[in-house]
C-alpha positions, 0 to 999 in steps of 0.5 A: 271238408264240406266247402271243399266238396261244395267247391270242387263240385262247383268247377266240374260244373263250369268245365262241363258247361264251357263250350270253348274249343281246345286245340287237341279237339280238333284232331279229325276236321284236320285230318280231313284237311291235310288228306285233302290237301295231300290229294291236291298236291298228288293230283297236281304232280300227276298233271304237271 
């Protein structure tokens, strides 16, 4: 049971250390861009 202990404790280590982006952690940079790009295209349908 030990080395099981030893290895699991090993790999919350290196999940926590792990700077890598997952795609579900970019939730509020794209939001921001869709409102943008939302307020874009309502801006250009009130000029044209």
């Amino acid at each position: 049971m030990k080395t099981n202990t030893r290895f699991i404790k090993s790999i919350t280590e290196a999940a926590a250390a792990s700077d890598t982006v997952m795609p579900w952690a970019r939730g509020k940079r794209r939001a921001a861009f869709i409102a943008k790009r939302a307020e874009a295209d309502k801006e250009a349908r009130k000029t044209g």
